[in-house]
MISE-527186 format. One record per residue: residue number from 0; x, y, z of N, C-alpha, C in turn. Coordinates in steps of 0.001 Angstrom, whole numbers, plus 524288, in hexadecimal, padded with zeros to 5 digits. Layout:
N
REC   k    nu    nv    nw   cau   cav   caw    cu    cv    cw
REC NUM     X     Y     Z     X     Y     Z     X     Y     Z
...
This chain:
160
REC   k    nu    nv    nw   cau   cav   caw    cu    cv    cw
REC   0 5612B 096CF 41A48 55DE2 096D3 41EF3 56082 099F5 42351
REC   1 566C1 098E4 423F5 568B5 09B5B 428BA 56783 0A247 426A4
REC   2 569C4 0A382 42243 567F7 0AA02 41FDD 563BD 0AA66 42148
REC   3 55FBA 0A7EF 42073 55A3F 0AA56 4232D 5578B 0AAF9 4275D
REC   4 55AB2 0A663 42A9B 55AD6 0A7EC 42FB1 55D8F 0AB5A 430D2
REC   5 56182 0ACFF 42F9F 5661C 0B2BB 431ED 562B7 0B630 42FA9
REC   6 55F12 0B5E2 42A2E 55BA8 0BB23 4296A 558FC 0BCD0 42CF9
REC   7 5566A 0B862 42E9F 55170 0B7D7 432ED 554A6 0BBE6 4381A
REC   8 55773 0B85E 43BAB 55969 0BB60 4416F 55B59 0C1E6 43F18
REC   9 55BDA 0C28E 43ACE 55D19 0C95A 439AE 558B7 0C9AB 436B7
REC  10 55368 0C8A9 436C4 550D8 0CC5F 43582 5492E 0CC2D 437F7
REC  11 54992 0C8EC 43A89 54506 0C6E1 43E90 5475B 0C727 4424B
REC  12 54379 0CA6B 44609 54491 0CAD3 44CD2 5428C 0C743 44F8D
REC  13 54376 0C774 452F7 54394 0C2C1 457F2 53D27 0C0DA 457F9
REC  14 53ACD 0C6DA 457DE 533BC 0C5A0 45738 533D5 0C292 45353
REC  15 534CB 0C0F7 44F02 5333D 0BFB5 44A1A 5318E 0C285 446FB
REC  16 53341 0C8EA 446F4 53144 0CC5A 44579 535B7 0CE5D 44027
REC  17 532AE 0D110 43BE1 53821 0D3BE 4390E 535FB 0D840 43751
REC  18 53AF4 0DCA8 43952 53A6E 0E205 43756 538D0 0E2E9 431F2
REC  19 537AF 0E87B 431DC 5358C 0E845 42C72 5393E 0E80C 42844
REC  20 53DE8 0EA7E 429DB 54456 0EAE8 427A2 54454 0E61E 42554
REC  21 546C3 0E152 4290C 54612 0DC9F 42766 542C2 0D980 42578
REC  22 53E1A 0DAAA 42505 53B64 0D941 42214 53C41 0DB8C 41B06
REC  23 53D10 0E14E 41AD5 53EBF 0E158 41623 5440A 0DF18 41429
REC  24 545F4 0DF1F 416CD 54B47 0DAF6 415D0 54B77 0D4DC 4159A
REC  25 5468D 0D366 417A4 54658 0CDCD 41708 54268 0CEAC 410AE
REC  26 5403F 0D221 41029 53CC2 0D29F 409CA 540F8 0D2B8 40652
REC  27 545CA 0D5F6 4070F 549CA 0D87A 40333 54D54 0D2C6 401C6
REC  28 54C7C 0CEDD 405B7 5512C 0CB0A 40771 54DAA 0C44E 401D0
REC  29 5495E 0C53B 402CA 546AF 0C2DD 3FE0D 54832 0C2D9 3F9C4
REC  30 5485F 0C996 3F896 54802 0CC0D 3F3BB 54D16 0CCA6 3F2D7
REC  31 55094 0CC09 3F5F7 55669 0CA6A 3F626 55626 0C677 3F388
REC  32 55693 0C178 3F5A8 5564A 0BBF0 3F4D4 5546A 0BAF3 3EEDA
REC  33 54FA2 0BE71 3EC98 54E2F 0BDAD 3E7A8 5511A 0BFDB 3E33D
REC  34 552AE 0C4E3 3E4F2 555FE 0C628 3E0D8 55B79 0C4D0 3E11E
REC  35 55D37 0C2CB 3E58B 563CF 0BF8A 3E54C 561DC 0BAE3 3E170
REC  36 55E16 0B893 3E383 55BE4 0B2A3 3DE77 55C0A 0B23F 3DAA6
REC  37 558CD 0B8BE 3D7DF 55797 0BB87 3D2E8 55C98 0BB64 3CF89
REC  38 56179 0BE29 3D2A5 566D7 0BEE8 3CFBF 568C7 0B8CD 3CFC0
REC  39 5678A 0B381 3D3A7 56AC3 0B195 3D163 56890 0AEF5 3CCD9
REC  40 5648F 0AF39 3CBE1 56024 0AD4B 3C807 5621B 0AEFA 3C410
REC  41 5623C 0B4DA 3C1D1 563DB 0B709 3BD5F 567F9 0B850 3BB6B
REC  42 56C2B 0B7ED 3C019 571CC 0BA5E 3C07B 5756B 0B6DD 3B89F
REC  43 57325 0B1EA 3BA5F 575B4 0AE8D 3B719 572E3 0AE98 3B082
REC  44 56E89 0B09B 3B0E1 56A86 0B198 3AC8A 56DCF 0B5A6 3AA77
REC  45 56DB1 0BAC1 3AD30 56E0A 0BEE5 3AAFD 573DD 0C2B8 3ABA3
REC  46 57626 0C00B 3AF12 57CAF 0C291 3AF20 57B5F 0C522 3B444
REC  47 57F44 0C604 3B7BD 57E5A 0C8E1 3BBD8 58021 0CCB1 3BC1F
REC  48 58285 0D022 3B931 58345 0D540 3B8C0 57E50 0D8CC 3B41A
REC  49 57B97 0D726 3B2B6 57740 0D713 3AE3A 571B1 0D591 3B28D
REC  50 571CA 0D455 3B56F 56DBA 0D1F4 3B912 56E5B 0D781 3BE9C
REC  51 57379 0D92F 3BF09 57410 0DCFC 3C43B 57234 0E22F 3BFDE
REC  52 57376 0E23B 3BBA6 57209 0E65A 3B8FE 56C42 0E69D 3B85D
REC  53 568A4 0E4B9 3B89A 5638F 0E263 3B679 561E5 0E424 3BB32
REC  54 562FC 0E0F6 3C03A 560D6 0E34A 3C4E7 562A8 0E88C 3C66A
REC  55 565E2 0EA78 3C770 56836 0EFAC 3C845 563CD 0F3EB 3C3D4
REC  56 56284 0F264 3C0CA 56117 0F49D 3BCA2 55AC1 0F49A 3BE8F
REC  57 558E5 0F066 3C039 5539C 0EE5E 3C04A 550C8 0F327 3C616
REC  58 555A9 0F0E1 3C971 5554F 0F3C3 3CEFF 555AA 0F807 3CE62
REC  59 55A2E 0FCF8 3CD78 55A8B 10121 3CBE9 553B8 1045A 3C93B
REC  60 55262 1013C 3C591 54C97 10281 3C3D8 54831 101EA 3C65C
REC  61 54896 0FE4F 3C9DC 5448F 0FF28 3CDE5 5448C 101F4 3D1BE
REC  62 54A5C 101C8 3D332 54C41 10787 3D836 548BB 10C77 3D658
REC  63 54A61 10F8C 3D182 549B1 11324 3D022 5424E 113EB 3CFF5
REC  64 5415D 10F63 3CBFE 53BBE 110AD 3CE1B 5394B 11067 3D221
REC  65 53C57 10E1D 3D592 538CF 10D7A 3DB32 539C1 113C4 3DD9F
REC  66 53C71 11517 3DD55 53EA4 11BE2 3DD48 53CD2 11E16 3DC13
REC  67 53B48 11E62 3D80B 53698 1210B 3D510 53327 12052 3D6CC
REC  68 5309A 11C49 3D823 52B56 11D2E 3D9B3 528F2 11E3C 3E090
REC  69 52DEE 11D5C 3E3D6 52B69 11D59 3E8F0 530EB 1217B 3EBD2
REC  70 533F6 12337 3E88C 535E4 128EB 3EB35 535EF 12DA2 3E831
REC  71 53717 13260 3EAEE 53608 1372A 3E874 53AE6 1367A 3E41D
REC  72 53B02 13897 3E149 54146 137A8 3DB57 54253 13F3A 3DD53
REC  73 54494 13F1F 3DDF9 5477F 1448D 3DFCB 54C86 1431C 3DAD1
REC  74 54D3C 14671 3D706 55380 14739 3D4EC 55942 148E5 3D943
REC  75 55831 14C09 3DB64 55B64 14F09 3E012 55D20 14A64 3E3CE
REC  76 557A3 1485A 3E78B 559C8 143BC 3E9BE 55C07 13FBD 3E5D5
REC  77 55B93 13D1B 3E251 55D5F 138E8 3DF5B 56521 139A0 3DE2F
REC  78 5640F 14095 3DBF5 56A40 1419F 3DB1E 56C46 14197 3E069
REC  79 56B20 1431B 3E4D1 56E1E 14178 3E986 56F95 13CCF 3EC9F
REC  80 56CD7 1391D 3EA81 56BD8 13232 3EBA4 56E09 13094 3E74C
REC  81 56FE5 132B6 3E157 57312 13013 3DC26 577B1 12C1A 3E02E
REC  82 57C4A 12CC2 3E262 57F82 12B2B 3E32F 57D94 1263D 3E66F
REC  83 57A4F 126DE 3EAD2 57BB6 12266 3EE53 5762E 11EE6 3EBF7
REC  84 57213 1215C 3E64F 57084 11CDE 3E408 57285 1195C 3DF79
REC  85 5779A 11D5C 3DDE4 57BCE 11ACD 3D890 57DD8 116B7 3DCBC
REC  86 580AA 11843 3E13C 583C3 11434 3E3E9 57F78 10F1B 3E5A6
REC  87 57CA0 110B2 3E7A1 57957 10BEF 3EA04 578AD 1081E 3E583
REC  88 57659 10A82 3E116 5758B 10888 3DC01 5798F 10415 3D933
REC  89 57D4C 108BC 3D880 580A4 1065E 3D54B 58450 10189 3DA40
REC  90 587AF 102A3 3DD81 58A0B 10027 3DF43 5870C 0FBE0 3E35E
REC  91 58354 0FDF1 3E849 5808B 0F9B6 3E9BE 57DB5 0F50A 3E645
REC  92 57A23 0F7F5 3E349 57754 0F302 3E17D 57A39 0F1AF 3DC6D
REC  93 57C45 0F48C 3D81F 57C84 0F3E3 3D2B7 581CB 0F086 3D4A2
REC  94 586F5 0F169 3D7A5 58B64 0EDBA 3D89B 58886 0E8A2 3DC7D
REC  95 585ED 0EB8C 3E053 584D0 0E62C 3E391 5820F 0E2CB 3E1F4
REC  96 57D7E 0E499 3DEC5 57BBD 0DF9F 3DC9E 57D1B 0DE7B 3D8A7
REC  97 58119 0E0D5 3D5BB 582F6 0DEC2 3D11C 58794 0D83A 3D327
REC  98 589C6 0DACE 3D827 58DCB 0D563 3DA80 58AF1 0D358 3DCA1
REC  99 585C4 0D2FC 3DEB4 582B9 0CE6A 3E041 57FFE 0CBD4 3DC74
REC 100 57EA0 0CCC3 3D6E7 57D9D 0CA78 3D2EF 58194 0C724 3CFD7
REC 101 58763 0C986 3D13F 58AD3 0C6EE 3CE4F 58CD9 0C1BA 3D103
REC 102 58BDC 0C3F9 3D7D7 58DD4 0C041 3D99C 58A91 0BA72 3DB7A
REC 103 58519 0BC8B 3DBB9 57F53 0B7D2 3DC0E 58215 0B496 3D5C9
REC 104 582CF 0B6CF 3D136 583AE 0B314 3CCF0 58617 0ACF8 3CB82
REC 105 5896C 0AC54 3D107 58B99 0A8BE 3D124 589DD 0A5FA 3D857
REC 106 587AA 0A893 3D997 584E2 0A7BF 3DF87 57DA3 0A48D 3DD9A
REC 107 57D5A 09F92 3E21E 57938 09DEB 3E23F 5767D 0A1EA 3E4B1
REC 108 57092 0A48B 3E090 56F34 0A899 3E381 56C57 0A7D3 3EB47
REC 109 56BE3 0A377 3ECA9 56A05 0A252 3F23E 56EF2 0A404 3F5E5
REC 110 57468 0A2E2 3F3E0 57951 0A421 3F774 57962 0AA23 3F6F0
REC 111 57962 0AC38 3F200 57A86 0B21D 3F041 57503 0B4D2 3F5B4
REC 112 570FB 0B2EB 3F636 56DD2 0B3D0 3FA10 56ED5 0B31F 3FF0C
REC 113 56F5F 0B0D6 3FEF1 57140 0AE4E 40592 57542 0B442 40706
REC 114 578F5 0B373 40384 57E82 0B690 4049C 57BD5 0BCC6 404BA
REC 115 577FF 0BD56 4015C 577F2 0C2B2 40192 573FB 0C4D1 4051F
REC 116 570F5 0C001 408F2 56D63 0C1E6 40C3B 571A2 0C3BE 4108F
REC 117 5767B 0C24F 40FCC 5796C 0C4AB 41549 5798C 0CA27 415C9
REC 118 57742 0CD11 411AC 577F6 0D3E4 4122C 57478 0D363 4164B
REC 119 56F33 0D0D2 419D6 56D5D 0D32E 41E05 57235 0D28C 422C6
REC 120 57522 0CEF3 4234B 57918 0CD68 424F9 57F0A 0D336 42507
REC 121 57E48 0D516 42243 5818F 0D7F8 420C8 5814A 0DCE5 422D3
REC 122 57B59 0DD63 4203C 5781B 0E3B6 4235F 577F0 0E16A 4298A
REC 123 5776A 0DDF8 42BDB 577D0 0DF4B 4315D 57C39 0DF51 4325C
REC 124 580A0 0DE91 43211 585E5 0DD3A 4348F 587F1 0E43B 4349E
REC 125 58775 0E5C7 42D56 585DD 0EA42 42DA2 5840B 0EEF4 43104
REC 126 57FA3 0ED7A 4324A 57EE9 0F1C4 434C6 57F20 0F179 43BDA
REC 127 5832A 0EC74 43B0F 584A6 0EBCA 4428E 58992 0EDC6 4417E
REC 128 58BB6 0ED9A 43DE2 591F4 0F07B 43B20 59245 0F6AE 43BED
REC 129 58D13 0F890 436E9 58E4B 0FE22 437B1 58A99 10249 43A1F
REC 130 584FE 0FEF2 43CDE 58084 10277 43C20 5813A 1020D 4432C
REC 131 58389 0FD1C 446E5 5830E 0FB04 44C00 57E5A 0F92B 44CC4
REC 132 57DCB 0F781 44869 5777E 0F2E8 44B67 5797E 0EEE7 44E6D
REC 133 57549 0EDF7 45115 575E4 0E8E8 454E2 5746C 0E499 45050
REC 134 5777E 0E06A 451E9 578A2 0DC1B 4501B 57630 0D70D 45457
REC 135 57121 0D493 454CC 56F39 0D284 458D4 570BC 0CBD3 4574E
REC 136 5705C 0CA0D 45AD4 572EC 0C37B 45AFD 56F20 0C298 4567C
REC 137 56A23 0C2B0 45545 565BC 0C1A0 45225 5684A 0C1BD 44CA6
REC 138 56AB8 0C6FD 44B94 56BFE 0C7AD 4462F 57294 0C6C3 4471F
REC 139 5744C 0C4EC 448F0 57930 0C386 4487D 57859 0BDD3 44666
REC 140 573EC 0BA13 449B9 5738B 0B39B 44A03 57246 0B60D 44460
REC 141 56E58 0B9CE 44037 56D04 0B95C 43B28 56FEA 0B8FA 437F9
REC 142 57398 0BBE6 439C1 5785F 0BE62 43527 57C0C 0B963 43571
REC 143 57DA1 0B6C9 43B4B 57D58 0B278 43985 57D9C 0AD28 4357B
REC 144 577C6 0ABEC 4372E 574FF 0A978 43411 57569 0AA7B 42FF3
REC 145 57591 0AE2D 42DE3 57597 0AF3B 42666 57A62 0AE81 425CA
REC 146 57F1C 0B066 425B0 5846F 0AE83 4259F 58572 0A9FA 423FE
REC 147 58304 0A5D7 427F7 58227 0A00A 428A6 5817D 09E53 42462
REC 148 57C03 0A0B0 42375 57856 09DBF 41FBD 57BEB 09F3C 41A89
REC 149 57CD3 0A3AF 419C9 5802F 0A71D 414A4 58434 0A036 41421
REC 150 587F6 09FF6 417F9 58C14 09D06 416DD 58A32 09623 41555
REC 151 58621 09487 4178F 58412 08FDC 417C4 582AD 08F84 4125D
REC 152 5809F 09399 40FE6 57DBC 09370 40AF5 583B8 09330 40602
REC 153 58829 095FD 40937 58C25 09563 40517 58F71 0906A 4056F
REC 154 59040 08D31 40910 5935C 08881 408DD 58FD2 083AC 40566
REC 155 594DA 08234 402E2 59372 07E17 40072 59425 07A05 402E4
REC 156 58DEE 07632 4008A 58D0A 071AC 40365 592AE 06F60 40208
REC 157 59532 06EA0 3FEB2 59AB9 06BC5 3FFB0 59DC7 06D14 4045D
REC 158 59D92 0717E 40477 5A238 0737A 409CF 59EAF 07379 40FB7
REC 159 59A46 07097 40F14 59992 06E8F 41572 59B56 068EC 415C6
């Protein structure tokens, strides 16, 4: 509850209003939530290095056709974009979600969530770090709040 309130003050304005930005980020943040669920659902079925391969594999095939069908396929542009789409590829998603699959395996998938909704947490601190955004009391009380909630969700009822 406290995470969703810290979502809330960083991503609804004072009107009660939300950008369209955040609004796709509150869609992406669902579809987050379902597929962190998804892995911990199958992680134990199917091996989690066999499961990052499956998705990496699954995703990769839909990338490409979605490419295919709603941008121009230039060869020329593609060989000049090879490198920073091998890197994005291979090391962002194929390592990162390969250690977030390995590591949800032994994680209740609701904590593995909690913990990983802090990347909005991250991207703002971020970009008051390197971009000089303002950082307003609003999204400070958010960032906050999720912290909170992150740690509340990890103590065990024994150790209160």
């Amino acid at each position: 509850v406290l995470a969703v309130v810290g979502l809330y003050f960083l991503s609804v304005t004072t009107k009660f209003t939300i950008r369209r930005g955040d609004l796709y980020i509150l869609i992406s943040a669902v579809a987050w939530a379902f597929h962190v669920q998804t892995i911990g659902r199958f992680t134990g079925r199917v091996g989690a290095l066999r499961l990052s391969l499956i998705q990496f594999s699954v995703t990769s095939a839909l990338s490409l056709l979605a490419t295919l069908i709603m941008e121009d396929v230039d060869i020329l542009t593609w060989s000049g974009a090879l490198i920073p789409i091998l890197y994005a590829g291979a090391l962002s998603v194929g390592v990162g979600y390969t250690l977030q699959v390995v590591a949800q395996k032994d994680a209740p998938p609701t904590h593995a969530a909690i913990i990983l909704s802090l990347e909005s947490v991250f991207a703002l601190v971020g970009g008051w770090l390197l971009l000089g955004e303002i950082l307003t009391p609003r999204a400070i009380l958010g960032c906050a709040l999720m912290l909170v909630g992150m740690w509340v969700s990890q103590i065990s009822r024994d150790t209160i």
